[in-house]
PyMOL Python script that loads the backbone (N, CA, C, O; Angstrom):
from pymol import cmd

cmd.read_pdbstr("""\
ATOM      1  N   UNK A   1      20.209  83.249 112.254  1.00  0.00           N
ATOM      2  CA  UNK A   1      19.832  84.230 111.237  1.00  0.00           C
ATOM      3  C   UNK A   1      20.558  83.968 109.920  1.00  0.00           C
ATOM      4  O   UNK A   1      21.725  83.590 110.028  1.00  0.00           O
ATOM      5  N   UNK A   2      19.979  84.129 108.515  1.00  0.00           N
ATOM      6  CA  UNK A   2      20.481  84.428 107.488  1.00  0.00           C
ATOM      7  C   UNK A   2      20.195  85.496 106.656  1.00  0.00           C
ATOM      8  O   UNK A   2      19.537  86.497 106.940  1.00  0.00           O
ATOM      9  N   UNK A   3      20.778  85.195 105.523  1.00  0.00           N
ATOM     10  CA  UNK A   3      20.283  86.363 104.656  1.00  0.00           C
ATOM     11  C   UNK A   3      20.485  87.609 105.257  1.00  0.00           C
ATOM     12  O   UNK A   3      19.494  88.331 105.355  1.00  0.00           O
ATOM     13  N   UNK A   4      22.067  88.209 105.881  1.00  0.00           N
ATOM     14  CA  UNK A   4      22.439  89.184 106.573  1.00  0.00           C
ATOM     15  C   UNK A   4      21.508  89.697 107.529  1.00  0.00           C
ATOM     16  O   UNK A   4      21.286  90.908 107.554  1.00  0.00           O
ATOM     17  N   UNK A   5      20.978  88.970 108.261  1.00  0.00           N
ATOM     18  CA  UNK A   5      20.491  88.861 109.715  1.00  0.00           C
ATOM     19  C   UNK A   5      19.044  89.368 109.608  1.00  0.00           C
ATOM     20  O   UNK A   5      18.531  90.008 110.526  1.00  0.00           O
ATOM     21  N   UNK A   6      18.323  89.036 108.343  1.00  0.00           N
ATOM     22  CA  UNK A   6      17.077  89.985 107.975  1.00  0.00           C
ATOM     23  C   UNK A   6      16.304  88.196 107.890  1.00  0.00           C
ATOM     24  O   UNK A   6      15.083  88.356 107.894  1.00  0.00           O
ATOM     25  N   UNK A   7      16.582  86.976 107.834  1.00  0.00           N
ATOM     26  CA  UNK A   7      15.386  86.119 107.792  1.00  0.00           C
ATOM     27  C   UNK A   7      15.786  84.938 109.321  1.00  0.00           C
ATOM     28  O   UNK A   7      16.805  84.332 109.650  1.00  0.00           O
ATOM     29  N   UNK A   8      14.799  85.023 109.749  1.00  0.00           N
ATOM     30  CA  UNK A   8      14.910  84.147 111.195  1.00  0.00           C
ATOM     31  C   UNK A   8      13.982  82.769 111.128  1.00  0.00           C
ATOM     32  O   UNK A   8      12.866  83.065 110.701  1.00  0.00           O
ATOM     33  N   UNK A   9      14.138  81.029 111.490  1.00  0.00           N
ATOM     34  CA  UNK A   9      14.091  80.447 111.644  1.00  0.00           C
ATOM     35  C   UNK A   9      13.580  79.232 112.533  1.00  0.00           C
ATOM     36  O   UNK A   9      13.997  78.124 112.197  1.00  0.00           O
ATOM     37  N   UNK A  10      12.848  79.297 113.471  1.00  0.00           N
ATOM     38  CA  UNK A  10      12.260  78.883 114.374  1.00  0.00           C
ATOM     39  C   UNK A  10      11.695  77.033 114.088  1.00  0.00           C
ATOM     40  O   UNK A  10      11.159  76.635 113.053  1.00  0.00           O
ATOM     41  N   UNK A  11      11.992  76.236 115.235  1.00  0.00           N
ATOM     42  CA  UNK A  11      11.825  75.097 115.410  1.00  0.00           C
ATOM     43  C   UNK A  11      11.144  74.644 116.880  1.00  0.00           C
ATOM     44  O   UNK A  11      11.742  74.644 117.956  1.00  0.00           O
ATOM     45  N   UNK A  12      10.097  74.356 116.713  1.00  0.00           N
ATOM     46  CA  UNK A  12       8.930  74.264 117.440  1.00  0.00           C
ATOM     47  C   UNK A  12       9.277  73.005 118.551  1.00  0.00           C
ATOM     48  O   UNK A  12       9.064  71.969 117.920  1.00  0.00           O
ATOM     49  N   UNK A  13       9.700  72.674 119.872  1.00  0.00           N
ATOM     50  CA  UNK A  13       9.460  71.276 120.557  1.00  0.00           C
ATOM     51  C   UNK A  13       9.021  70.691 119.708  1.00  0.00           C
ATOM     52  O   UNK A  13       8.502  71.302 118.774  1.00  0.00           O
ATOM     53  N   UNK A  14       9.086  68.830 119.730  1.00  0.00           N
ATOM     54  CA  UNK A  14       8.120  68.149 119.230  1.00  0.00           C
ATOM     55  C   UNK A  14       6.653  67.924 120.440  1.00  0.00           C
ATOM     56  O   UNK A  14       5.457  67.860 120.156  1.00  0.00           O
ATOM     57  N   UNK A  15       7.232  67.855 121.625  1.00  0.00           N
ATOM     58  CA  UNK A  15       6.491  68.014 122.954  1.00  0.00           C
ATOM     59  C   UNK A  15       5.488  69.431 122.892  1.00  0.00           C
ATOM     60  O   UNK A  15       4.723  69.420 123.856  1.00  0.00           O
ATOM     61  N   UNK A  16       5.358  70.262 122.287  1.00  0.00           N
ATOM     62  CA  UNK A  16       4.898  71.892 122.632  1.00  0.00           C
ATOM     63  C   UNK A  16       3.516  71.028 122.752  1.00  0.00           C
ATOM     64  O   UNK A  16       3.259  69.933 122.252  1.00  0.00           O
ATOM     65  N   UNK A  17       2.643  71.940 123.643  1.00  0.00           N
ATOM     66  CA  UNK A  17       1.095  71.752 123.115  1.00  0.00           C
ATOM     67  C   UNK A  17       0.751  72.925 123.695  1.00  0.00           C
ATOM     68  O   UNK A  17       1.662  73.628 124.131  1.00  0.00           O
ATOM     69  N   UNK A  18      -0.108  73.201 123.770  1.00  0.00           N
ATOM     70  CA  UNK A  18      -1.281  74.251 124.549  1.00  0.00           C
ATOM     71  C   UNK A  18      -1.662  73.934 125.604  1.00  0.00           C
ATOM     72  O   UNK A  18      -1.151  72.851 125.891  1.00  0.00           O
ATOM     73  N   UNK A  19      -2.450  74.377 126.551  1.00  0.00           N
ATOM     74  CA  UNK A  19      -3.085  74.222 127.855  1.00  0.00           C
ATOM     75  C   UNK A  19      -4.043  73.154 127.866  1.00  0.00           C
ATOM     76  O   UNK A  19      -4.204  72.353 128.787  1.00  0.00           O
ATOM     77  N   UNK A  20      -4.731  73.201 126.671  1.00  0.00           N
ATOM     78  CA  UNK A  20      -5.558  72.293 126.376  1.00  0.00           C
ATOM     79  C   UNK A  20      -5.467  70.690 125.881  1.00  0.00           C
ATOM     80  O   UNK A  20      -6.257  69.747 125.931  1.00  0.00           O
ATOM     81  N   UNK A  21      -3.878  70.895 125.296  1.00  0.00           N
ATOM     82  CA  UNK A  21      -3.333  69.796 125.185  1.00  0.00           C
ATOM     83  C   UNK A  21      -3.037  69.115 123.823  1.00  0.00           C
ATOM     84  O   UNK A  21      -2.529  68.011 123.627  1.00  0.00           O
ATOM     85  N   UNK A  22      -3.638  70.384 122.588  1.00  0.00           N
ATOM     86  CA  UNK A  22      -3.485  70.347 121.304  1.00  0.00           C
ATOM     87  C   UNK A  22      -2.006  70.808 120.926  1.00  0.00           C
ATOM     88  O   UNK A  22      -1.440  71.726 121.521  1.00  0.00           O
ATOM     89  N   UNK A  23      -1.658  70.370 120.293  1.00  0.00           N
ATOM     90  CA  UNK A  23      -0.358  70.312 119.780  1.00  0.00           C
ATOM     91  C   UNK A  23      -0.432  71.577 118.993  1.00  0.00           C
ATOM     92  O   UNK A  23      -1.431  71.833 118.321  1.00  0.00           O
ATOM     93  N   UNK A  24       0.878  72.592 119.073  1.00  0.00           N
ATOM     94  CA  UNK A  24       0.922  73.545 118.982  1.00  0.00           C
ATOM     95  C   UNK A  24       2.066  73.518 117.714  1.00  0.00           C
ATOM     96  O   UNK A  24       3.033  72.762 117.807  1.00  0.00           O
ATOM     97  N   UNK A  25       1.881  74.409 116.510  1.00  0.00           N
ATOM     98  CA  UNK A  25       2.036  74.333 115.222  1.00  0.00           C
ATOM     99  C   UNK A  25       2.300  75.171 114.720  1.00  0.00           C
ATOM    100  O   UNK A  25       1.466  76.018 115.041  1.00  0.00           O
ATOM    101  N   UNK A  26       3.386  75.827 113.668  1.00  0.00           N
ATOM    102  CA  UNK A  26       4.151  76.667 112.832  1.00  0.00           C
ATOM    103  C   UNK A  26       2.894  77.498 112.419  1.00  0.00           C
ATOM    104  O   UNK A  26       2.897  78.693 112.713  1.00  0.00           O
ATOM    105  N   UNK A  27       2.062  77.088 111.910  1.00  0.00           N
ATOM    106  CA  UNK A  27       1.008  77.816 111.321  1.00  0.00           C
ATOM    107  C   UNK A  27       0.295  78.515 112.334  1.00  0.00           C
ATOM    108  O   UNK A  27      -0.432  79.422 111.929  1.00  0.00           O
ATOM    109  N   UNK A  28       0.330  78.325 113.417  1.00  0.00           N
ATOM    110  CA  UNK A  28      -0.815  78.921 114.913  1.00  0.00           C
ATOM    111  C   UNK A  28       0.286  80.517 114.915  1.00  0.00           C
ATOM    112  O   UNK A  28      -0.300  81.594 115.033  1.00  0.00           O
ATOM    113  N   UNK A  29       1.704  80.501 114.790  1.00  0.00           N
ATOM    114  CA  UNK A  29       2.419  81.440 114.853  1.00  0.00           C
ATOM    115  C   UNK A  29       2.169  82.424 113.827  1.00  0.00           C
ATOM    116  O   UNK A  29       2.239  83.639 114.009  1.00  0.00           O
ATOM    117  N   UNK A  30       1.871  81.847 112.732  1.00  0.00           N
ATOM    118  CA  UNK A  30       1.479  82.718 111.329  1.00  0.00           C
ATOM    119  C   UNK A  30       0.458  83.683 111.672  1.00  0.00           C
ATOM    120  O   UNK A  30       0.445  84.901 111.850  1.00  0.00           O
ATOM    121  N   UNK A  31      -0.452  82.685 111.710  1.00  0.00           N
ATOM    122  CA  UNK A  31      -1.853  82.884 112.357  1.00  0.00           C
ATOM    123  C   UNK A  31      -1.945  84.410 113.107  1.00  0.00           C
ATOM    124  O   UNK A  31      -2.344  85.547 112.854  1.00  0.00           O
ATOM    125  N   UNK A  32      -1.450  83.824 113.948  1.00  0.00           N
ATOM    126  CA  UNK A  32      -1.266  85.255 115.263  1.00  0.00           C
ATOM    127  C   UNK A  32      -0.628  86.174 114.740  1.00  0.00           C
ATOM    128  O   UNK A  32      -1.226  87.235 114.919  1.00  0.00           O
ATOM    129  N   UNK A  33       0.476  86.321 114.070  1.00  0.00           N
ATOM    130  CA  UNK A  33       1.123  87.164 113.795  1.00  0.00           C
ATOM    131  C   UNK A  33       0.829  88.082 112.797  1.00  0.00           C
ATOM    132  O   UNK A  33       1.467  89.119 112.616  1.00  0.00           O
ATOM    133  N   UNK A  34      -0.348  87.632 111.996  1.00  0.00           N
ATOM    134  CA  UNK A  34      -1.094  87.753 110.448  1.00  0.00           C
ATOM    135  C   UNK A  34      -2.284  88.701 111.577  1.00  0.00           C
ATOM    136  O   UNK A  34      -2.409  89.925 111.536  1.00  0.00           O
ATOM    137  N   UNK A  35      -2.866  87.997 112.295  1.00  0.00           N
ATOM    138  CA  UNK A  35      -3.826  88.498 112.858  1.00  0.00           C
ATOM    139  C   UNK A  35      -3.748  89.990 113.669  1.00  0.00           C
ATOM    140  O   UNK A  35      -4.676  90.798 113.692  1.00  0.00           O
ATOM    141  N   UNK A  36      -2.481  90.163 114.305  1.00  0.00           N
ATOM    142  CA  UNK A  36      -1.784  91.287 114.455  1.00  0.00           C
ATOM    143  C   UNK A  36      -1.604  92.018 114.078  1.00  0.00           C
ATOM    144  O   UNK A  36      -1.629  93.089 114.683  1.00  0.00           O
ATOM    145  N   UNK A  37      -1.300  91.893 112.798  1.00  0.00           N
ATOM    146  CA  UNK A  37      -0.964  93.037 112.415  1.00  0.00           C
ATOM    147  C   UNK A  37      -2.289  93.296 111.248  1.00  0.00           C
ATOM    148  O   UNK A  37      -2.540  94.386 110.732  1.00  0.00           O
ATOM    149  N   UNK A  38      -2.789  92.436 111.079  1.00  0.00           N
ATOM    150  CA  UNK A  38      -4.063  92.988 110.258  1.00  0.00           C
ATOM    151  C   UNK A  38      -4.964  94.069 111.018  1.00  0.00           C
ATOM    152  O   UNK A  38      -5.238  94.056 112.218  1.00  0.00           O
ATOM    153  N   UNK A  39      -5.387  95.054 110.015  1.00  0.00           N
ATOM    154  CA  UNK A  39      -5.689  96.686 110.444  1.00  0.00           C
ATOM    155  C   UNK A  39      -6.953  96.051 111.026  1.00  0.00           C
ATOM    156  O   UNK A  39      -6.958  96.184 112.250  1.00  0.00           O
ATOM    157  N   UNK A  40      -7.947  95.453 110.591  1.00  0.00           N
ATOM    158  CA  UNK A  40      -9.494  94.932 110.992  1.00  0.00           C
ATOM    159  C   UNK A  40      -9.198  94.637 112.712  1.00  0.00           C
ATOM    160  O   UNK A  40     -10.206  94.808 113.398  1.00  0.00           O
ATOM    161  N   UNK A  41      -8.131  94.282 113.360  1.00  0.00           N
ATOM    162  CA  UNK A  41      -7.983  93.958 114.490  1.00  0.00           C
ATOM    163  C   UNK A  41      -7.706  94.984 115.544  1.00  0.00           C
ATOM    164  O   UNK A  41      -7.733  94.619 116.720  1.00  0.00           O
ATOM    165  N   UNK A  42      -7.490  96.004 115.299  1.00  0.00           N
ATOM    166  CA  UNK A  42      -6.798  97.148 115.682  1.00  0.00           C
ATOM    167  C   UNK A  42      -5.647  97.042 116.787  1.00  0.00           C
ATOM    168  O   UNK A  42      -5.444  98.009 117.520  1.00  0.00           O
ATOM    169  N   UNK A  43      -5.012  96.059 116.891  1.00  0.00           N
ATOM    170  CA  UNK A  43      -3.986  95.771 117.565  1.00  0.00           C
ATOM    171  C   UNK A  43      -3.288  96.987 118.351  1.00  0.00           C
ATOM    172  O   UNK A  43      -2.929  97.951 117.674  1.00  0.00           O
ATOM    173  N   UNK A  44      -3.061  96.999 119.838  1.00  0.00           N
ATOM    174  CA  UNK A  44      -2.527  98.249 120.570  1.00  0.00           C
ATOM    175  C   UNK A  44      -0.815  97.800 120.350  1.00  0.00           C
ATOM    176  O   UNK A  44       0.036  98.672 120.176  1.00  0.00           O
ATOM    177  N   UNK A  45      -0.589  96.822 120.374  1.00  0.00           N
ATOM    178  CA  UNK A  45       0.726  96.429 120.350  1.00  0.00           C
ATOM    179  C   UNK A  45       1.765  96.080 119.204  1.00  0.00           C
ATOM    180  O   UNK A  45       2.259  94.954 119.263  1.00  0.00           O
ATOM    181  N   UNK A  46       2.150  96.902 118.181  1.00  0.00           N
ATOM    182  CA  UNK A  46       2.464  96.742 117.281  1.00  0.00           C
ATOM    183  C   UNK A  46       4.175  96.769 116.815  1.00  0.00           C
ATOM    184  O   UNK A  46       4.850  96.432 115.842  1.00  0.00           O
ATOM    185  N   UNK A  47       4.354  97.300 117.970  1.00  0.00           N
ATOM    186  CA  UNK A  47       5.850  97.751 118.194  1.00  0.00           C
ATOM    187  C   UNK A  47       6.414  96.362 117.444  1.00  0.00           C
ATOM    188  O   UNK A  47       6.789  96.224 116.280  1.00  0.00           O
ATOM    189  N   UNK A  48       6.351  95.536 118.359  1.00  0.00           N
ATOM    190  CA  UNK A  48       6.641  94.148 118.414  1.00  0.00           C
ATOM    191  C   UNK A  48       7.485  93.548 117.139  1.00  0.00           C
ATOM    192  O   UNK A  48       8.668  93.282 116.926  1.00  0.00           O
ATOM    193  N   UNK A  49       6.096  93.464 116.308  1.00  0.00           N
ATOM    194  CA  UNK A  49       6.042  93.044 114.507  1.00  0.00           C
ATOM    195  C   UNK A  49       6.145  93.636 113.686  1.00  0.00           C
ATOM    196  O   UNK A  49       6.061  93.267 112.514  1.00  0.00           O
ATOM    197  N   UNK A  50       6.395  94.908 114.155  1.00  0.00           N
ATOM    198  CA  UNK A  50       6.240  96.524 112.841  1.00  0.00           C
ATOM    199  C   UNK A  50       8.117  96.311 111.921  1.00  0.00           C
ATOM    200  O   UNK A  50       8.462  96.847 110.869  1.00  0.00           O
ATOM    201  N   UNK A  51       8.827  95.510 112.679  1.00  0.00           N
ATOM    202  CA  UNK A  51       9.935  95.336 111.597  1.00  0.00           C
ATOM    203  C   UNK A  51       9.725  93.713 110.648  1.00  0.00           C
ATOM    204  O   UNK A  51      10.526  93.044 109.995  1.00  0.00           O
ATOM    205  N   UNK A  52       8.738  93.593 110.864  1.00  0.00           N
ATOM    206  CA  UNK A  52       8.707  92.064 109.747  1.00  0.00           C
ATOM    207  C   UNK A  52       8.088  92.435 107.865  1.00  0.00           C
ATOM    208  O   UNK A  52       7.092  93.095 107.571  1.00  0.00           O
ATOM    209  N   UNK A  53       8.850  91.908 107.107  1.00  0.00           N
ATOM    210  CA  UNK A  53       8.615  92.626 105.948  1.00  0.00           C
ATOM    211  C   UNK A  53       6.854  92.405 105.858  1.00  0.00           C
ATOM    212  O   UNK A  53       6.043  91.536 106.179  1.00  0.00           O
ATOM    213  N   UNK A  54       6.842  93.660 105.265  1.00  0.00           N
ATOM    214  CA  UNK A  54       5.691  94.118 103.955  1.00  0.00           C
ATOM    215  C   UNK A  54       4.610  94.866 105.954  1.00  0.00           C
ATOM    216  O   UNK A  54       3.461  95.302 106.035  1.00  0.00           O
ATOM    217  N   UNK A  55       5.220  94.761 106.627  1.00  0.00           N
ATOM    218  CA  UNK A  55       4.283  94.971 107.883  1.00  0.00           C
ATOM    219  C   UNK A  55       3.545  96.385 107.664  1.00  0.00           C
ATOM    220  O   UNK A  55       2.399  96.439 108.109  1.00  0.00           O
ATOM    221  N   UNK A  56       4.047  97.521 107.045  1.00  0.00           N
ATOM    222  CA  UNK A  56       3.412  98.459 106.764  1.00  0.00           C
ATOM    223  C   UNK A  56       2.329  98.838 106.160  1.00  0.00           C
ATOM    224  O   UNK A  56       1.447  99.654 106.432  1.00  0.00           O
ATOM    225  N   UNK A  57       2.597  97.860 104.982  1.00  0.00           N
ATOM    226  CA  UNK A  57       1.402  97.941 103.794  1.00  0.00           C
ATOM    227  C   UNK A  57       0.796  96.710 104.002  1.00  0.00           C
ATOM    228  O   UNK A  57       0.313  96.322 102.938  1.00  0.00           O
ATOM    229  N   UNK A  58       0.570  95.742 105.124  1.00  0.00           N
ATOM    230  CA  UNK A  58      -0.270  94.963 105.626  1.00  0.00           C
ATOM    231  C   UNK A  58      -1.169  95.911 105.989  1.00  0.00           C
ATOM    232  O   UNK A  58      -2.259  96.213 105.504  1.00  0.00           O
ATOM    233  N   UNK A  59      -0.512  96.370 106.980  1.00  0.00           N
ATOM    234  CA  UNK A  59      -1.342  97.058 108.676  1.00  0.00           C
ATOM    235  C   UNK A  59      -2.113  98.346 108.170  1.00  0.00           C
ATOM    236  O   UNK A  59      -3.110  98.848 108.690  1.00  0.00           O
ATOM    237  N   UNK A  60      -1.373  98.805 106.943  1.00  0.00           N
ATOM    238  CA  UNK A  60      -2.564 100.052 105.969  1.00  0.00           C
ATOM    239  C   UNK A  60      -3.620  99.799 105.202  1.00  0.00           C
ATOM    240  O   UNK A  60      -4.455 100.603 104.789  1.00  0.00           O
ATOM    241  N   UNK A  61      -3.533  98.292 104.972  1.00  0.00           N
ATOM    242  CA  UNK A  61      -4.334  97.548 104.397  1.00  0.00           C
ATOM    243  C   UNK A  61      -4.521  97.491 102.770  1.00  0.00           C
ATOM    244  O   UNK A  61      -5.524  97.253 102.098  1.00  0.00           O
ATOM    245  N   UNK A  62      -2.636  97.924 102.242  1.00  0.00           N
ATOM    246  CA  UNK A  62      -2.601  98.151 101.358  1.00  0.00           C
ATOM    247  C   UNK A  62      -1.974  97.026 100.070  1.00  0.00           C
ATOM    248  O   UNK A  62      -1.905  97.072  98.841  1.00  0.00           O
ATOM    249  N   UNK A  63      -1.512  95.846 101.351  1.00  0.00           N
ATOM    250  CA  UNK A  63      -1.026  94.369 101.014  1.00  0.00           C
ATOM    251  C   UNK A  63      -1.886  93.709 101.263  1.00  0.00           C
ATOM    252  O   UNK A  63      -2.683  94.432 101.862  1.00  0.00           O
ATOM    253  N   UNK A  64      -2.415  92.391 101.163  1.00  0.00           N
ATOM    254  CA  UNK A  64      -2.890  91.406 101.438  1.00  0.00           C
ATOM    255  C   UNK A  64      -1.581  90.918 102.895  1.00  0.00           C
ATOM    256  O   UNK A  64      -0.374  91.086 103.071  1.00  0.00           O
ATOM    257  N   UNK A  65      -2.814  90.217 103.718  1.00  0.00           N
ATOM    258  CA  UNK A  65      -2.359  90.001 104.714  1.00  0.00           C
ATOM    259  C   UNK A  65      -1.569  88.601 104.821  1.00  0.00           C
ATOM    260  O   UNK A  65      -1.020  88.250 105.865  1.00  0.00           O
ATOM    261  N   UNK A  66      -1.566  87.881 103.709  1.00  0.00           N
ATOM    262  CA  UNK A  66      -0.224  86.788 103.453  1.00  0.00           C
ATOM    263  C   UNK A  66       1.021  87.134 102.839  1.00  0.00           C
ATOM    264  O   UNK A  66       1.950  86.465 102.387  1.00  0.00           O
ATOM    265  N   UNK A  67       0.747  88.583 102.964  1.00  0.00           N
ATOM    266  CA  UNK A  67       2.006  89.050 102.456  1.00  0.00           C
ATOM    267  C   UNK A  67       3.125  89.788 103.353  1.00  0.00           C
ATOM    268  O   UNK A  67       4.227  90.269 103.090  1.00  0.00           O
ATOM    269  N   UNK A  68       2.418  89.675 104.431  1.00  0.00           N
ATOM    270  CA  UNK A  68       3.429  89.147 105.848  1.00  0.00           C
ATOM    271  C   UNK A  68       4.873  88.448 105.730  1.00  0.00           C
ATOM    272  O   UNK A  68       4.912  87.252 105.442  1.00  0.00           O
ATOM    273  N   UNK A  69       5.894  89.069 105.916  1.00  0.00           N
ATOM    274  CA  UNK A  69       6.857  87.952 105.869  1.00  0.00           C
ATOM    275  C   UNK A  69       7.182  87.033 106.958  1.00  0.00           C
ATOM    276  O   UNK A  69       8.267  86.778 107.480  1.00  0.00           O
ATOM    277  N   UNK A  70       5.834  86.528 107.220  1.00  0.00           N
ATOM    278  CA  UNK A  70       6.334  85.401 108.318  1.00  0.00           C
ATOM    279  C   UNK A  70       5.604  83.963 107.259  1.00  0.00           C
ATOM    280  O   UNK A  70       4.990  84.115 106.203  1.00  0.00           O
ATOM    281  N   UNK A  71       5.892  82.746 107.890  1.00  0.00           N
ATOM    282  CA  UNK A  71       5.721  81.457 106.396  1.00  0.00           C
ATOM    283  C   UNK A  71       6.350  80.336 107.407  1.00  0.00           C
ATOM    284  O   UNK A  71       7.463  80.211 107.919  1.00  0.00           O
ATOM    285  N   UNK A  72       4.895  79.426 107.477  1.00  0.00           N
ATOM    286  CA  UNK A  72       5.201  78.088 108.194  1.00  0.00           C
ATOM    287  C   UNK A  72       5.684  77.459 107.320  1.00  0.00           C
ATOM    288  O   UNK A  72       5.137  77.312 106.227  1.00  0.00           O
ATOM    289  N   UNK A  73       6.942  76.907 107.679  1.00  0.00           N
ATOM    290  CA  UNK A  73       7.443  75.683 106.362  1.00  0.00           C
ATOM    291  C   UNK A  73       7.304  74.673 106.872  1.00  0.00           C
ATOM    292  O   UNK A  73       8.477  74.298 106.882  1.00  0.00           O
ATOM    293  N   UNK A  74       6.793  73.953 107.296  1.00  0.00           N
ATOM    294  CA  UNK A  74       6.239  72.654 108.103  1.00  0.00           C
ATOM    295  C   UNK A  74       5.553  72.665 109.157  1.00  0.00           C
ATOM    296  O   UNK A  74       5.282  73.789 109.581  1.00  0.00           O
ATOM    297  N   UNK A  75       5.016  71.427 109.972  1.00  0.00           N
ATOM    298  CA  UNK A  75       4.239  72.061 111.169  1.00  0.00           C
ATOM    299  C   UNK A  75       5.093  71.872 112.370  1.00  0.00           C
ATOM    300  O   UNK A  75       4.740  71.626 113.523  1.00  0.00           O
ATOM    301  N   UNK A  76       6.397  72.049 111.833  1.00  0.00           N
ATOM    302  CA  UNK A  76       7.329  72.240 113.523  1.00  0.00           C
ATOM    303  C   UNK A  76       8.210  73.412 112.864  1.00  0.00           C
ATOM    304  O   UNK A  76       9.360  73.441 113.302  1.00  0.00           O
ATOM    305  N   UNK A  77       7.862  74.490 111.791  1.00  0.00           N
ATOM    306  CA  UNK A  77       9.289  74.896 111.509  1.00  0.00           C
ATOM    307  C   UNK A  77       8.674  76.431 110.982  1.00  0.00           C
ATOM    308  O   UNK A  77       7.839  76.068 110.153  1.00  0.00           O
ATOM    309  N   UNK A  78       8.632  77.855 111.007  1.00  0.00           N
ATOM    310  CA  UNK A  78       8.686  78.628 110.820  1.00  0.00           C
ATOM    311  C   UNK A  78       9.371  79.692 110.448  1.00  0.00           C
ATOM    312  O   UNK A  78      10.511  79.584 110.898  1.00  0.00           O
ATOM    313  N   UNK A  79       9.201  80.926 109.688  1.00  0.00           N
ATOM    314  CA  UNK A  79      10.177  81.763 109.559  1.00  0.00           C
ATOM    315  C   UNK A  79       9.963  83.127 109.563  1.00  0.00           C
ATOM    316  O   UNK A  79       8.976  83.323 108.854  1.00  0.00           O
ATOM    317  N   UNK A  80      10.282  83.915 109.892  1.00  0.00           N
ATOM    318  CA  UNK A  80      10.098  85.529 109.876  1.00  0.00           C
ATOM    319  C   UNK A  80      11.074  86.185 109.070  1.00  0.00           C
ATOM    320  O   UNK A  80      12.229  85.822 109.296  1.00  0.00           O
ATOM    321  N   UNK A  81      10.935  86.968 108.276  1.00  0.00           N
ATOM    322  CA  UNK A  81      11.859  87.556 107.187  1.00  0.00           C
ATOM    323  C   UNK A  81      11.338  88.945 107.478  1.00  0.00           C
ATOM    324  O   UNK A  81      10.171  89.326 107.390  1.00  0.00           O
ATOM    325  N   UNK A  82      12.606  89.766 107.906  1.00  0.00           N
ATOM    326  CA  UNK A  82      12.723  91.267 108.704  1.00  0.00           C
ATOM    327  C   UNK A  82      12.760  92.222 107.575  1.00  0.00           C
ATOM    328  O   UNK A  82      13.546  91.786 106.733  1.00  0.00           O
ATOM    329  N   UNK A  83      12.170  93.483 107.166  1.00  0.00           N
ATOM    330  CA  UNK A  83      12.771  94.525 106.602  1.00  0.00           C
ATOM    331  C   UNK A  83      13.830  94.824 106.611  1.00  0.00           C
ATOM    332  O   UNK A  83      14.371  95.037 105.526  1.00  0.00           O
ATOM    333  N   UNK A  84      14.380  94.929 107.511  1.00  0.00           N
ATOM    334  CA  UNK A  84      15.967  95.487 107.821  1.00  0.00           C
ATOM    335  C   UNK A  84      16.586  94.333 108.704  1.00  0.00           C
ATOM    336  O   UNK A  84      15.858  93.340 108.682  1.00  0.00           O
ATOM    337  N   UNK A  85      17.456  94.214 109.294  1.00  0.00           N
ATOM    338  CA  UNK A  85      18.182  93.626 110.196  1.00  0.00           C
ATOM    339  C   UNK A  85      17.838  94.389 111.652  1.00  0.00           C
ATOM    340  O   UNK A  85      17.971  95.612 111.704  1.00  0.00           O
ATOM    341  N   UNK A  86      17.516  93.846 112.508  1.00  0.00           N
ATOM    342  CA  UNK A  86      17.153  94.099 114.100  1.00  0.00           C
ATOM    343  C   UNK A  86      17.932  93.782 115.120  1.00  0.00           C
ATOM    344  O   UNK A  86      17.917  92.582 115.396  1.00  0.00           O
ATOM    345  N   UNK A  87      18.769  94.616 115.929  1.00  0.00           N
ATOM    346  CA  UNK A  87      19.744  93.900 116.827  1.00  0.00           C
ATOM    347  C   UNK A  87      18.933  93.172 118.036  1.00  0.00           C
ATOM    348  O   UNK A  87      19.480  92.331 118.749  1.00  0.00           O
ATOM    349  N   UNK A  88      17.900  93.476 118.161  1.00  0.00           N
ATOM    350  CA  UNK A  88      17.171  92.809 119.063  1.00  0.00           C
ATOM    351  C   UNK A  88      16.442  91.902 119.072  1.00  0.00           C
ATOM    352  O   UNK A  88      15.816  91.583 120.083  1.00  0.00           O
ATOM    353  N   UNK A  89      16.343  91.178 117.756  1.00  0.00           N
ATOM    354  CA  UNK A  89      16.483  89.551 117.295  1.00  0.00           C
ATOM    355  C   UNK A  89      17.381  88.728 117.491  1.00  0.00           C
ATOM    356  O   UNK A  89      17.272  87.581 117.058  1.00  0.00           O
TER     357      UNK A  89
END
""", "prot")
cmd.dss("prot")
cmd.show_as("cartoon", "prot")
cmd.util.cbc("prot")
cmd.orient("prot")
């Protein structure tokens, strides 16, 4: 963690793939996580992602949904940037 425990970092296997056998990618995490919390989806499970910035005024549909603070910085390397700090990160 940096940025007083509010932005998190993630590094993907180079080995990861899917079931299918496609290589699995920083952006597939975005993806999902964008997709989640976007209101059009009506997601039951929100608990989850409801502390990642701007997640409120995504999910009200009052942000644009790249305004998610999650952000593939390469295709092995990701990041989530928290509203607050979460001890359960």
């Amino acid at each position: 963690p940096t940025e007083n425990k509010t932005r998190y970092t993630f590094t993907i296997r180079k080995n990861a793939r899917w079931q299918n056998g496609t290589k699995i990618t920083s952006q597939d995490f975005v993806t999902a996580l964008r997709r989640q919390a976007n209101p059009t989806t009506k997601s039951q499970n929100l608990d989850a992602i409801s502390y990642i910035k701007n997640f409120d005024a995504v999910n009200k549909g009052k942000m644009a949904i790249n305004k998610l603070g999650v952000t593939a910085i390469n295709k092995r390397t990701f990041s989530i940037k928290l509203s607050k700090p979460v001890p359960y990160m």
